[in-house]
C-alpha positions in Angstrom: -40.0 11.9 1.1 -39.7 11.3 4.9 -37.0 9.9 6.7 -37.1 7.7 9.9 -33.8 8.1 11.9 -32.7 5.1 14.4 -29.0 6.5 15.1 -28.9 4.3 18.0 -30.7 1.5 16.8 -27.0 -0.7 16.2 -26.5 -0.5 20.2 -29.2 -2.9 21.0 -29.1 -6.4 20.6 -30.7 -8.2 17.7 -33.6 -9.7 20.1 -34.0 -5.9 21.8 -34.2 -4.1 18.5 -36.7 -6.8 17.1 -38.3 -6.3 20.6 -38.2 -2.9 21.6 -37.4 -0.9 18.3 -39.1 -2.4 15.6 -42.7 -2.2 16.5 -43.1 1.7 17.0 -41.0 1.8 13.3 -43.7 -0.7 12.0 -46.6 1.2 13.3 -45.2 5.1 12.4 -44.3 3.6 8.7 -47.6 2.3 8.6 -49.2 5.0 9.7 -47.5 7.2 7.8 -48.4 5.4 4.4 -52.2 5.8 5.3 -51.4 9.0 4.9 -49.2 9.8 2.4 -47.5 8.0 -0.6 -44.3 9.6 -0.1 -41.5 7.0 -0.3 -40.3 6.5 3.4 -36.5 5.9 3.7 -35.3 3.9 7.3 -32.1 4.5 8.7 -30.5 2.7 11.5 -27.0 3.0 12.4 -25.5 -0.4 13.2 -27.7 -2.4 11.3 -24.9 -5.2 10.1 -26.1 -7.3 13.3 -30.0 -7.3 12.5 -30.4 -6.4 8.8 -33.2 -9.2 8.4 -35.4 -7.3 11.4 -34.6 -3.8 9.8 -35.9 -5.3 6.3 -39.4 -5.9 8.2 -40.1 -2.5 9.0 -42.5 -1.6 5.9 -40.3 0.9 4.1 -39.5 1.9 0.8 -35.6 2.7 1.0 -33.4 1.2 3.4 -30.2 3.1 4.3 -27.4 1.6 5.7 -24.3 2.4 7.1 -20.2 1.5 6.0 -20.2 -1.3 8.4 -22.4 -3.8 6.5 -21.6 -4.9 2.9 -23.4 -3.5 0.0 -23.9 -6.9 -2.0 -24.9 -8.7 1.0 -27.5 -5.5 1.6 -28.6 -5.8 -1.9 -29.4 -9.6 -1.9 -31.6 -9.9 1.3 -33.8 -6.9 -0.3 -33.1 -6.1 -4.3 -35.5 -5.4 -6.2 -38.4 -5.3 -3.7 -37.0 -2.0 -1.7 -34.2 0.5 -2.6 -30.6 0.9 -1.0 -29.4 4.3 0.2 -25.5 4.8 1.3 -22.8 3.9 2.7 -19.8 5.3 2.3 -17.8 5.7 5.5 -17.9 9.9 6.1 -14.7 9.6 7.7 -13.2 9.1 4.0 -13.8 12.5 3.2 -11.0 13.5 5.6 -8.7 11.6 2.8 -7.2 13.0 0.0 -9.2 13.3 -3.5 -7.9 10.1 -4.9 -8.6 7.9 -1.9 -12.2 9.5 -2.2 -12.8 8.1 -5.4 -11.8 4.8 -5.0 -14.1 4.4 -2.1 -16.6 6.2 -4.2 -16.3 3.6 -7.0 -16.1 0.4 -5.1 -19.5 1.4 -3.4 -20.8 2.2 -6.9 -19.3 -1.7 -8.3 -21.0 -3.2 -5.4 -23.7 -2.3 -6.3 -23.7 -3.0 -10.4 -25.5 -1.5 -13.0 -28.9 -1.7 -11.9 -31.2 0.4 -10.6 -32.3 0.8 -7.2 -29.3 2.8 -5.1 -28.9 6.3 -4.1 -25.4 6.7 -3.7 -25.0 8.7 0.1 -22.5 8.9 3.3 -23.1 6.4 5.9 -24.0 8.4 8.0 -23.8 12.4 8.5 -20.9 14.7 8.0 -18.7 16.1 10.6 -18.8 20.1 11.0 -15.0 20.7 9.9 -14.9 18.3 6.7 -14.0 20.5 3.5 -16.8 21.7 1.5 -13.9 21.1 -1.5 -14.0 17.4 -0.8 -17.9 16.9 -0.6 -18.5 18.8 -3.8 -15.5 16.4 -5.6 -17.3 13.4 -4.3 -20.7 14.3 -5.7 -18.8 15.0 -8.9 -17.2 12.1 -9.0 -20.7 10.1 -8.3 -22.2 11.7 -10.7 -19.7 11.0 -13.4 -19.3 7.8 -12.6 -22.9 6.7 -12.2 -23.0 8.0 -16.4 -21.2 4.9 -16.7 
């Protein structure tokens, strides 16, 4: 598994990124499935603005961010390419049963099929409680039983 990280990608315009960004992410993905046939998952923070660029760059997983709707996500590339995220990490400073909620709207966004990795939008922050990670994996993986 390799991941390509573009955590500044979302302060560029749409034109920039398509401009400026995308090309070196086309040509390391590219290279990088001469090479190996590892799935490659591409992150960029902020993509609401440019999804349709983003969904150009050759990879297997796209992960996205809490600022972009999952359905709308899951229409431009389902079932060609997999979804990873995007719950907001800043919900893990709520309490247990706000965490769940979010949790379960991410995974009815979605639906029943096949083809999402449930994960933060992005990274989490040094002082969250390991007690309220470890409930939200729990809760993802019971729910995803469903």
């Amino acid at each position: 598994l390799v991941q390509i990280f573009d955590s500044w990608g979302g302060y560029l315009s749409p034109d920039d990124y398509k401009e400026f960004a995308l090309p070196p992410i086309k040509k390391i993905i590219s290279k990088l499935k001469e090479k190996t046939n590892k799935p490659i998952i591409h992150f960029t923070k902020g993509v609401a603005g440019f999804l349709d660029h983003i969904i150009t760059s050759g990879a297997d997983v796209y992960s996205v961010d809490w600022m972009i709707d999952l359905k709308d996500v899951k229409e431009k590339v389902y079932p060609k390419s997999a979804i990873q995220g995007n719950l907001d990490p800043i919900v893990l400073y709520a309490d247990k049963k706000v965490i769940k909620r979010k949790a379960i709207e991410i995974l009815e966004k979605w639906g029943i099929d096949s083809g999402h990795i449930f994960n933060l939008g992005h990274g989490l922050m040094p002082d969250m409680e390991f007690e309220k990670v470890k409930f939200l994996v729990e809760t993802i993986q019971k729910e995803s039983i469903r």
